[in-house]
matplotlib code that plots the C-alpha trace (Angstrom):
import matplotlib.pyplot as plt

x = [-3.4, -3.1, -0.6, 1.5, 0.2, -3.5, -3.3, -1.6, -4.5, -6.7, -4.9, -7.1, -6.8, -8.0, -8.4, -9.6, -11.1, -8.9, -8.3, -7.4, -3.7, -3.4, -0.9, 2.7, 2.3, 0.7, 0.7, -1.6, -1.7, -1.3, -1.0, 0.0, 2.8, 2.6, 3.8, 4.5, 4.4, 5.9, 5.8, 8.5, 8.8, 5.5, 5.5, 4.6, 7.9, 7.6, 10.4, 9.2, 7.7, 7.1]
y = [23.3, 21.4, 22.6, 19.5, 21.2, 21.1, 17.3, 15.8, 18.0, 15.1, 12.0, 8.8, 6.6, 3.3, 1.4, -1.9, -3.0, -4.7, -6.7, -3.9, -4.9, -5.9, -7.0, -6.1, -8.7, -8.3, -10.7, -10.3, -11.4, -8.4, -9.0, -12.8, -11.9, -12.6, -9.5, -9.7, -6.3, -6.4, -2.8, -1.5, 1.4, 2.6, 2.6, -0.8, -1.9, -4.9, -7.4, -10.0, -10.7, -14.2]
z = [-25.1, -22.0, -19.7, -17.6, -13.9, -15.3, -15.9, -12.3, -10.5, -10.3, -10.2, -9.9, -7.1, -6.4, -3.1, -2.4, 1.1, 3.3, 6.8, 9.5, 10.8, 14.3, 16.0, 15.2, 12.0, 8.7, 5.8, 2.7, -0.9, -4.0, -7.5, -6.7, -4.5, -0.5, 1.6, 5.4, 7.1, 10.5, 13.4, 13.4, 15.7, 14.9, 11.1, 9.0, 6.8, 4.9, 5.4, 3.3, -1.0, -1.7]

ax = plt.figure().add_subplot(projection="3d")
ax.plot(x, y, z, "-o")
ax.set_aspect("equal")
plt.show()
C-alpha cells in the first residue's frame, strides 16, 4: 500500500522558457490571460490580469 508521504516525494514540475524581467515592469501572456508584474520593494507582485 502506498502511504500519502511516499507519493508528494516527487512532485512533477514543469517550466517553460521565458523573457528575463528587466526593468521594474513585466507583462507576459499565460493561459490566454495578460499579467503585468511590476517591483515592488524587491519582490515581483502582479497588479494587473487582463
Amino acid at each position: 500500500m502506498k502511504t500519502q508521504s511516499a507519493s508528494v516525494q516527487n512532485p512533477t514540475v514543469s517550466t517553460r522558457p521565458g523573457k528575463q524581467r528587466s526593468g521594474s515592469l513585466h507583462t507576459y501572456v499565460l493561459n490566454g490571460a495578460t499579467f503585468t508584474d511590476r517591483l515592488i520593494d524587491g519582490q515581483w507582485v502582479t497588479v494587473k490580469v487582463c
